[in-house]
Structure formats: C-alpha cells, structure tokens
C-alpha positions as CSV (number, residue, x, y, z in Angstrom):
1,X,-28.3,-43.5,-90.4
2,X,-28.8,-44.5,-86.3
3,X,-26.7,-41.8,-85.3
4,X,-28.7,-39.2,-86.4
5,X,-32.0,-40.9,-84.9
6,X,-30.0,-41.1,-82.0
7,X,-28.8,-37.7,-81.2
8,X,-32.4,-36.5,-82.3
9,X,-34.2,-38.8,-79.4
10,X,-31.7,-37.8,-76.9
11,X,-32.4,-33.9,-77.2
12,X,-36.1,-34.5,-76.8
13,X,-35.2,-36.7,-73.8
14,X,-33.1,-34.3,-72.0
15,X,-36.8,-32.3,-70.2
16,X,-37.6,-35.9,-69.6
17,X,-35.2,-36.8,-66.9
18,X,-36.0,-37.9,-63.4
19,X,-34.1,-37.5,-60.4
20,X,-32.7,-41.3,-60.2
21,X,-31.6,-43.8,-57.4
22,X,-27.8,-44.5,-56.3
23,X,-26.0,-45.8,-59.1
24,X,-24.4,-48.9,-59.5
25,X,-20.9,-49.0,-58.5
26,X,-18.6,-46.6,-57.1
27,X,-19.3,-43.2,-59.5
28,X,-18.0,-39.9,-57.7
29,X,-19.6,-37.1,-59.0
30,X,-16.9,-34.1,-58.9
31,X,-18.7,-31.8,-60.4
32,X,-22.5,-30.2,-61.8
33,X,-22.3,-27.4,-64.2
34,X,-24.6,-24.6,-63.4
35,X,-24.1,-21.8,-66.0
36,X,-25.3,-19.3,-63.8
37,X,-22.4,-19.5,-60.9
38,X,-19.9,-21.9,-62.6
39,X,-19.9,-21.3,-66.5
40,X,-21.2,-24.1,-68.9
41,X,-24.2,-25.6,-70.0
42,X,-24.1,-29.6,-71.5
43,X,-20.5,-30.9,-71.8
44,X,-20.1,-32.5,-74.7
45,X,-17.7,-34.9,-76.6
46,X,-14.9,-36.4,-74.9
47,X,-12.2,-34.8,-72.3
48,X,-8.2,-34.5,-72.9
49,X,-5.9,-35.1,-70.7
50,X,-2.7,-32.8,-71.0
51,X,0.8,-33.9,-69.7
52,X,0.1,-33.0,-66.3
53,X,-3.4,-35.0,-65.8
54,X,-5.6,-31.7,-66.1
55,X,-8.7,-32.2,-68.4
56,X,-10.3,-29.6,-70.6
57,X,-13.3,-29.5,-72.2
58,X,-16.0,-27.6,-74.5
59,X,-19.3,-27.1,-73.4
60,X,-22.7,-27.0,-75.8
61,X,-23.0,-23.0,-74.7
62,X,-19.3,-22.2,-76.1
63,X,-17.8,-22.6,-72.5
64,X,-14.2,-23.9,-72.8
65,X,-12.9,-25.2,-69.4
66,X,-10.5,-27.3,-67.5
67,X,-10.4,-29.9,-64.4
68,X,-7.1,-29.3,-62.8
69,X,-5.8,-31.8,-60.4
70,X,-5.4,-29.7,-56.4
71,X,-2.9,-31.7,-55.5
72,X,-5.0,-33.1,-52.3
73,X,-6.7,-35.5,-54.1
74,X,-9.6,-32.7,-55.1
75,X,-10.3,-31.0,-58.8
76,X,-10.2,-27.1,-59.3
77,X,-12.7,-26.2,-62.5
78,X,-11.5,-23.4,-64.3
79,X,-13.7,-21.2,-67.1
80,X,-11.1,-20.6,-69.2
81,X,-13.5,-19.2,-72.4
82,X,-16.5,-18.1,-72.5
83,X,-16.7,-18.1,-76.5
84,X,-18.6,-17.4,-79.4
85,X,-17.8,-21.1,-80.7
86,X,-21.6,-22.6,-79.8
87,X,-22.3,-26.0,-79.8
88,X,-19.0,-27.7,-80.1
89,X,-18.6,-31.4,-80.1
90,X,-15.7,-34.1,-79.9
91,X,-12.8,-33.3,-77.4
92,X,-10.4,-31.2,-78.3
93,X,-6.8,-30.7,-78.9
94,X,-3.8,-29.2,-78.2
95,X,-0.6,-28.0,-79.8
96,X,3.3,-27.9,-78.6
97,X,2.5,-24.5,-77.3
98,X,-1.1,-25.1,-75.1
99,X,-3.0,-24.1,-77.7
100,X,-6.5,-25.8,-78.2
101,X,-8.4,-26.9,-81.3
102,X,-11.9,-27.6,-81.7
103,X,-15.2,-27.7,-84.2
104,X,-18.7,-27.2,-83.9
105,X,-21.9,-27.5,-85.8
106,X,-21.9,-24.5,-87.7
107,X,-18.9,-26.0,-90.0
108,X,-16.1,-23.4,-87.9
109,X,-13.1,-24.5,-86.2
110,X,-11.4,-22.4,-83.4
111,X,-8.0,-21.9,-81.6
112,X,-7.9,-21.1,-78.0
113,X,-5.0,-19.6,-77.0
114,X,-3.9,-18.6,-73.2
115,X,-3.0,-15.4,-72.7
116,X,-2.5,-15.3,-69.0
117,X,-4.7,-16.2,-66.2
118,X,-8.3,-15.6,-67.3
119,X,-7.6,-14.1,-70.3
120,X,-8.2,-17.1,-73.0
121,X,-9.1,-16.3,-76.2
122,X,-11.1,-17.4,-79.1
123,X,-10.6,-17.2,-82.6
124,X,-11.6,-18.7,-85.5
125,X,-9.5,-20.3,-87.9
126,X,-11.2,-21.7,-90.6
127,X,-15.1,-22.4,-91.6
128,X,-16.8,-24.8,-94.2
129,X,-19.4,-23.6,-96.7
130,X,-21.5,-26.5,-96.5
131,X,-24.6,-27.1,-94.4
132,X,-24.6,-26.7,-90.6
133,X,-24.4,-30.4,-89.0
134,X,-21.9,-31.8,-91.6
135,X,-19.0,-31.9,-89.3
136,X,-16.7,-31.2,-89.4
137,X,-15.2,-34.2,-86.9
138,X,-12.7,-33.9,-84.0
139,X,-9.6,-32.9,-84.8
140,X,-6.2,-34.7,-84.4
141,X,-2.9,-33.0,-84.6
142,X,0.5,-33.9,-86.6
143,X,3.8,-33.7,-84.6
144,X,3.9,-29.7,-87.3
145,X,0.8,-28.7,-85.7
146,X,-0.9,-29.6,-88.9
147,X,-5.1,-30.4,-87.8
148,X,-7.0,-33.0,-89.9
149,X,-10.4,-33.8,-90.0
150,X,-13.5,-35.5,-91.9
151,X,-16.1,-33.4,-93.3
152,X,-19.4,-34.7,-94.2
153,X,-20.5,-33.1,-96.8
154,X,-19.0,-32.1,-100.6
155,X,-15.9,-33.1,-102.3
156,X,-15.6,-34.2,-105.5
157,X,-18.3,-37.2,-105.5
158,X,-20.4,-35.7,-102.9
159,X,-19.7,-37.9,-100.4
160,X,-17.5,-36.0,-97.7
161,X,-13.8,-35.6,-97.7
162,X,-10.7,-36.1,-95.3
163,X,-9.1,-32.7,-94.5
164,X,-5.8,-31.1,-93.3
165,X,-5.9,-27.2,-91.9
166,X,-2.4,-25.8,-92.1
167,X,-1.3,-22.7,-91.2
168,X,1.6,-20.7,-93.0
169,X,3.9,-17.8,-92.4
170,X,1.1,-15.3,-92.5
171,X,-0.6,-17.1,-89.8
172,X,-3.7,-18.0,-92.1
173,X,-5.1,-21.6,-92.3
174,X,-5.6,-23.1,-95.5
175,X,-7.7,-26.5,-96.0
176,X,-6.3,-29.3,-98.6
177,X,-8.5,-32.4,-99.8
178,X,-6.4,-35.5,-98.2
179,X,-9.2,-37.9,-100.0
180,X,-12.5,-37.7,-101.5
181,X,-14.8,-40.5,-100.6
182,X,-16.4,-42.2,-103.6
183,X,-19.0,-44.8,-102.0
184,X,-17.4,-47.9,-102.0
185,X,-14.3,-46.6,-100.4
186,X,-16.5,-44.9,-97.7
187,X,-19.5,-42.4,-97.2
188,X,-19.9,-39.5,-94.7
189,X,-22.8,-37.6,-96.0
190,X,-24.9,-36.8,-92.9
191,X,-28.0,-35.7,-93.0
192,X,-27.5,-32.3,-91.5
193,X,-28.8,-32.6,-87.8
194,X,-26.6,-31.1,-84.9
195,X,-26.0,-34.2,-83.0
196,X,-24.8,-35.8,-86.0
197,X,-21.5,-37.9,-85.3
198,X,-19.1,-38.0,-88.1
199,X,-15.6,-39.8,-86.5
200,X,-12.3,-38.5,-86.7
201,X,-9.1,-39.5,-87.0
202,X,-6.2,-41.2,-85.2
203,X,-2.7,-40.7,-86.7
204,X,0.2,-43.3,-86.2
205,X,3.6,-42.3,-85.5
206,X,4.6,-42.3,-89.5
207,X,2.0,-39.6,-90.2
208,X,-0.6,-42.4,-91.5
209,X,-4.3,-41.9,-90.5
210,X,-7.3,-44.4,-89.7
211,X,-10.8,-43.5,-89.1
212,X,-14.2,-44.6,-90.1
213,X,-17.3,-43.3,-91.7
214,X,-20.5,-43.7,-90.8
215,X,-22.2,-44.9,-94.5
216,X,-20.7,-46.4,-97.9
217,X,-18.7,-49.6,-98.5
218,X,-19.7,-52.5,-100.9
219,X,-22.4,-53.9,-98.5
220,X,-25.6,-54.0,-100.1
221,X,-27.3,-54.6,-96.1
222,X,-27.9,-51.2,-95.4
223,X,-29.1,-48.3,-97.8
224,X,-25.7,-46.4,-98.6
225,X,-23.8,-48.6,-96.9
226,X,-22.9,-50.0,-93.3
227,X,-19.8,-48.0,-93.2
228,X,-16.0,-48.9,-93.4
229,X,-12.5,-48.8,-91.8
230,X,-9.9,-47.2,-93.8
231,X,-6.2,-45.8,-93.4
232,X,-4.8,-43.2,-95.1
233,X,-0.9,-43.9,-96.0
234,X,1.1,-40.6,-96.4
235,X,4.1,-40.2,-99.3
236,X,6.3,-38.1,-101.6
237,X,3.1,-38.2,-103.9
238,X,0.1,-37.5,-101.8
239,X,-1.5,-40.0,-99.7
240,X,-3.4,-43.6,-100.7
241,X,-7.1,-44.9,-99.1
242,X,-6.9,-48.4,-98.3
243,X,-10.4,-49.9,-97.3
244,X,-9.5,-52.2,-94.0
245,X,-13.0,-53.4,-93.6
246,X,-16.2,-53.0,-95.2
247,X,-19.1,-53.6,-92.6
248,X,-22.2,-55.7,-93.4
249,X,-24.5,-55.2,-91.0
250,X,-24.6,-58.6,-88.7
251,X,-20.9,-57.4,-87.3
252,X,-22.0,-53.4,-87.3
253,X,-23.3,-50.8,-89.0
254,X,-22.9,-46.9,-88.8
255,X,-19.0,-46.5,-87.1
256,X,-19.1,-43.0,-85.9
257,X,-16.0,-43.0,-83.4
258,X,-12.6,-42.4,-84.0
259,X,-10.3,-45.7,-83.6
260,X,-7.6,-47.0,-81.4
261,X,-4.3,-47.8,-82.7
262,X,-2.2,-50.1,-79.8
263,X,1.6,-50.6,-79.6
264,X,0.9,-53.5,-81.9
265,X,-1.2,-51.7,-84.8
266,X,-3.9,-53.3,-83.9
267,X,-7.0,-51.2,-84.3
268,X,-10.5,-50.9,-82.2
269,X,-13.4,-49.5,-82.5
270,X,-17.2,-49.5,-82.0
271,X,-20.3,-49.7,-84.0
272,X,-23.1,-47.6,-83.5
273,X,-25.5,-49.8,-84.7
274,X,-25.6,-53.7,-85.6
275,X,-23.5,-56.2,-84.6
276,X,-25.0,-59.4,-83.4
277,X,-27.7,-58.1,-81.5
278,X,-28.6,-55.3,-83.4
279,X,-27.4,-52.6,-80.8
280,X,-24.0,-51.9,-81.7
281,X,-20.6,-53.6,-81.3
282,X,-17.1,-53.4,-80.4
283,X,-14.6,-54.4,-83.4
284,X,-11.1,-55.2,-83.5
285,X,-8.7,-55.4,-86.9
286,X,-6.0,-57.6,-86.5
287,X,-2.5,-56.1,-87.5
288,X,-0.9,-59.4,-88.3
289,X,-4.0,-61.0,-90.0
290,X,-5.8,-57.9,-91.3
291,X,-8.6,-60.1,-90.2
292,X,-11.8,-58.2,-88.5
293,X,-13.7,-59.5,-85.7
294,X,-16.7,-58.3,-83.0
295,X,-15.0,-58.6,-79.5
296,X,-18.9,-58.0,-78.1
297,X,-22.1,-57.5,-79.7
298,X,-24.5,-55.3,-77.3
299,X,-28.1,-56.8,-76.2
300,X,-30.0,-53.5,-74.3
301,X,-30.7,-56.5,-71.7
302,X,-29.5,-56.9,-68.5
303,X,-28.3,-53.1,-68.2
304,X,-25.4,-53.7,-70.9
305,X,-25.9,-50.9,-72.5
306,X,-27.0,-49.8,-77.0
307,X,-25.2,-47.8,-79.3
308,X,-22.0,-47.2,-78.0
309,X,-20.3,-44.6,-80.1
310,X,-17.1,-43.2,-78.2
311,X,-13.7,-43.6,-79.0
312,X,-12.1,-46.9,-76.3
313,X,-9.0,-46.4,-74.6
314,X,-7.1,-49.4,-73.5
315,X,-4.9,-49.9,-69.9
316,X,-1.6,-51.4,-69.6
317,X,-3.2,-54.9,-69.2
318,X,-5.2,-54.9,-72.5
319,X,-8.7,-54.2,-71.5
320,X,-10.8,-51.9,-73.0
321,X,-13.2,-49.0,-71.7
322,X,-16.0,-47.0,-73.3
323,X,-19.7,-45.8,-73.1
324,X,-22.7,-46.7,-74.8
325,X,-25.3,-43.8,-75.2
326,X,-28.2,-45.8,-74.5
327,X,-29.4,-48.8,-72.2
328,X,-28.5,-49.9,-68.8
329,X,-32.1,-50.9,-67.7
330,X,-33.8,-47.4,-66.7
331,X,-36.5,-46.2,-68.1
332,X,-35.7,-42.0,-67.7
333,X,-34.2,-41.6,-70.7
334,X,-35.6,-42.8,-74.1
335,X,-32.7,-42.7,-77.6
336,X,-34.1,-43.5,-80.6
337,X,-37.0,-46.5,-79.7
338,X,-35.0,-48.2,-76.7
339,X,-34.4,-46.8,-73.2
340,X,-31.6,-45.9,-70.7
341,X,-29.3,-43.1,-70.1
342,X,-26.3,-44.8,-71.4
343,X,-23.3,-47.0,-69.8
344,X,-19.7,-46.9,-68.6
345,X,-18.6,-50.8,-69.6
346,X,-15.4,-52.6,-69.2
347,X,-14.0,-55.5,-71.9
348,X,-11.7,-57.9,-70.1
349,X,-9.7,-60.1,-71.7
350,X,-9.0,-63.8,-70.2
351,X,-8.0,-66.8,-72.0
352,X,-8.2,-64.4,-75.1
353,X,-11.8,-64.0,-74.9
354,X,-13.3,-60.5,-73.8
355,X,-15.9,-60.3,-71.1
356,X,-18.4,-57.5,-70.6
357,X,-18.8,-55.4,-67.7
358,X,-20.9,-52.8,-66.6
359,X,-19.0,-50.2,-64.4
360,X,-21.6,-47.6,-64.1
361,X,-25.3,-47.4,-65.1
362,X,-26.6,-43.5,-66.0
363,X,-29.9,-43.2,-64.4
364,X,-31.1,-39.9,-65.1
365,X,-30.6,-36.2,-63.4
366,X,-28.7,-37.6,-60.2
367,X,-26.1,-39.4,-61.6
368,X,-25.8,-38.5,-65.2
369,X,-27.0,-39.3,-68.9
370,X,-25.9,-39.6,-71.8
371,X,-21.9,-40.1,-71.9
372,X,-19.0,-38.6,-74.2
373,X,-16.6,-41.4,-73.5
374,X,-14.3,-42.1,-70.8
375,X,-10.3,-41.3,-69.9
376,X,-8.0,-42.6,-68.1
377,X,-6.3,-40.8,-65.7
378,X,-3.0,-40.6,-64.4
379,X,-4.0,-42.4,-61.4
380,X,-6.0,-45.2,-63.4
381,X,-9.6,-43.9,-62.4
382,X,-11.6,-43.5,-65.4
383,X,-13.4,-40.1,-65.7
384,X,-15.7,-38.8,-68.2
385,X,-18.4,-36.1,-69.0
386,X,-22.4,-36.9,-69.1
387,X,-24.3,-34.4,-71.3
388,X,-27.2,-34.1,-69.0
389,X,-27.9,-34.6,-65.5
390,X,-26.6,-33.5,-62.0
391,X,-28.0,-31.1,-59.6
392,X,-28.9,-28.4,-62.4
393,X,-29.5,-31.2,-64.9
394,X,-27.2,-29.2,-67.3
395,X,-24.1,-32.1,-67.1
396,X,-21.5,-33.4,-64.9
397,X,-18.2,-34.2,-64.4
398,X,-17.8,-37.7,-63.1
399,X,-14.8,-40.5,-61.8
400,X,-15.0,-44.2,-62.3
401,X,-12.5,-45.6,-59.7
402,X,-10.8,-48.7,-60.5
C-alpha cells in the first residue's frame, strides 16, 4: 500500500531538509511552531474552520491550538491544550457546543472541551483494542453529535469496519459496527505504521455517508485491491454499502482521503497512487450518470506535484484545490522513491475540461514540506498546515492568496 511507503520516506526525510529558495507564488508564512516559546511540534492533518473563520488544529506533540482572525488583517495563535493525546492526525471537529473531536495512532479518540480562557481540557472518550497505526480515521459529526469513523483493523472479516461513537445519558461513548468490509466491498487493513492514512467520512444532509478505503474491490491489478468508493445509506433497518466505484489501477489506486460531496451530489476525490501516470489522480463520480472519471492524472514533472492524498474543497465557481505530498521539482525532500516537498495545486474548469495549476511549490525548511490539505477561508485565501519546515523546521502555518 503507497501510503504506508509514503508516510515512512517522509519521516526519514524530515532531518534531511534544506533551507530552500523563495517559493513560487505568493505563499505568506503566518506562522513557525517552536515548541519551546509557542507550543507545538509538526502540525498535522488538515485545519477547521469554525463559524467565525478561526482555525484549529492538533499538533504531532498533543498540542491542540487555534489561528484566530485579529480583526486587522493579522492571526493570533492560541495553545489551547497541551494534551496527553500524542500523535493525532486528520483535522478535527466540533460539536453544537465548541467541543472538539479527534484520533491518534494509539487507536484513542478525545474531546476537548473549553472551560474558560486557558483552561481546555482533554479527555478521552473511547479507545480501540487493535494495533497502534490502524486508525482510526478523522472523524465527522451527525447533526446528534453522533462521531463516525473507519477503523482499519478487525471486524467480522478482518478487514476494518465503519464506526459510530455515541454517547448516552451517563455521558459514556459506546462504538456500533455501521459495516464490516468484506474485500470486494472494500478493504482497510493497514499495515500498522503511524503515518498510515485510512480516509474518513463525509455525511450528506440525509444522514448517508461516503468515504473510501485504501485496499479491496474486484480489481485483480493490485494485490488486495486498488481500493473503492462506497456510500453508506441510513434506514429504519440499519444502514446498506453500495460500492460506487471499484478502482483498477490505470485511473488510481490506494484512495486514502475523505471525499467531497457538491450541491449537486457529485463526489471528488483523489488517489494516492495510480492514475494515468502512475502518481496519483483526482476522480470525480458523476451524480446523474454514476459514471467515474480522472479529472487529472499527476506526472512528478514539471513541479506538478505525486501522491496527492488530502481531502479537495471546491469555490463558488467550481474549481478545485488540494495538495500533493510529494513533487514539485526540488530535490530536499525524498517520499517514497521520487522527490519534492509536496504542492498546493489548482483544477480549473473551462469549456468543461479541468486544467492543472501549481499555486505553491514546498521547497524545504523555508517555506514548508509536506502539506495536510488546504481551506478556504472566509476571505477566499487558501490556508493550510505543512508538517515540517519554517524557522524551527518543526511546521508552519501558511496563506495561499487568491
């Protein structure tokens, strides 16, 4: 499975990293972490954005923290946990009441609850029995504050399972099999490394979920699988997997992303491997054809970035953003056998044909490496988290302005 190679290269690269040149484009870096006068070490995952365009964030050292907007134009950064919850990964979430939700690789999932200024708390809510590094993945919430998941490891065949953590009138959670994946229908097992990516969910306004796992499917082009897309439908019985697409290899292999659901239904997503080229790809499932089809297949030439594997998000006029954790022409950073430090790219469409851009190469410990995705803002800039680099080489927070 690439992902696993993946994440393995890019913790031996981290020492590796070079002070770089400019970058390309117009990336503002707001922000270094320093653990020793600011609080966190290696950001990781993705950001969310609350209602009032704040950001928060878990850090690889168990530092929970938040970007607030100043109101000048400027960000405040603000520690709001220093917990026991070590290496997290995925973004996080939060409930009706501004509590936050996240997982880590030691199979535990916490609540972070504000309880005044300063005084956050950790607690943990639930934690798997199986292996450290089998997920479980980002969480998504349910308008009842129900969290579900994927975990990659167990159920009944062995082959992971899709979760839901509920919590009942004596405040305990309790976790309920949704689905257990059976091969054909889908594969998660991982193979237990903590940078493995096993996606997560996204949840329609009917209670229905979509995600993707990483193996399984009926393609006999990859050993266990090239992975699939499947949606969960909710009823009065239970709920019902539907397969949406079985991946082969030439249009991707290994999805290990949550996907995007538009207005429309229509779903996209990204490969972490395969795909034309061989370097991943960006898919989209048609909601009125059910038909599947590679919007761009990545080529590691040119600086146009490999193995993009974060969840897109998509602006009012239909383009796409997201971030490839490999490529974009430098040669600090090494992930897997293929170099770079990663990409922020741009899919535009015109004349119903997307069109790659590159809106910002990572070159190392000056500007960044190794991305968790991008958001977009309330004021349309795109902003994001690299892993490594900045002026302590321990991560940054960075703006994309469009």
């Amino acid at each position: 499975m690439l992902g696993t190679r993946l994440r393995v290269a890019l913790l031996s690269s981290v020492v590796s990293l070079t002070i770089s040149a400019q970058a390309l484009g117009g990336e503002t870096i707001i922000h270094s972490f320093n653990p020793a006068n600011h609080g966190g070490i290696n950001p990781s995952g993705g950001l969310m954005m609350d209602g009032s365009g704040s950001f928060y964030g878990s850090a690889l050292d168990g530092t929970i923290f938040e970007f607030k907007p100043n109101g000048s134009g400027g960000w405040t950064y603000n520690v709001l946990c220093n917990c026991s919850g070590t290496y997290g990964y995925g973004s996080l979430v939060m409930d009706k009441s501004g509590n936050l939700y996240g997982a880590n690789y030691f199979g535990e999932v916490y609540q972070y609850s504000p309880g005044g200024p300063g005084a956050w708390s950790g607690n943990q809510i639930y934690a798997f029995s199986g292996p450290a590094g089998s997920g479980p993945s980002p969480l998504t919430l349910d308008s009842d504050g129900n969290l579900y998941g994927v975990y990659a490891y167990g159920g009944s065949h062995g082959k992971g399972f899709v979760f839901r953590l509920s919590q009942g009138s004596n405040g305990a959670w309790s976790l309920t099999h949704i689905h257990d994946f059976s091969g054909t229908d889908g594969a998660t097992t991982s193979q237990n490394n903590a940078y493995t990516l096993v996606g997560g969910l996204t949840i329609d306004s009917s209670g229905d979920l979509y995600g993707t796992t990483g193996q399984g499917g009926t393609s006999a082009n990859c050993h266990s699988g090239c992975g699939v897309v499947f949606k969960l439908t909710k009823s009065s019985g239970g709920w019902t997997e539907e397969v949406l697409h079985s991946f082969t290899g030439s249009d991707g292999i290994n999805p290990d992303a949550p996907v995007l659901l538009d207005a429309a239904g229509n779903l996209y997503g990204t490969t972490t491997d395969g795909g034309g080229k061989g370097f991943g790809a960006v898919f989209e499932i048609s909601a009125a054809t059910g038909m599947t089809q590679d919007l761009y297949s990545f080529t590691n030439t040119n600086g146009d970035g490999a193995y993009p594997n974060s969840l897109l998000v998509l602006d009012a006029a239909g383009n796409l953003f997201g971030t490839t954790e490999a490529g974009g022409g430098t040669t600090n950073c090494t992930v897997a056998s293929d170099n770079g430090c990663g990409t922020v790219y741009e899919l535009r469409k015109e004349s119903g044909v997307y069109k790659e851009s590159v809106l910002n190469r990572f070159l190392g410990e000056g500007n960044g490496g190794f991305p968790g995705g991008v958001s977009l803002g309330t004021d349309g800039n795109l902003y994001g988290v690299a892993e490594v680099g900045g002026g302590d080489n321990k991560g940054l927070f960075f703006k994309i302005p469009r």
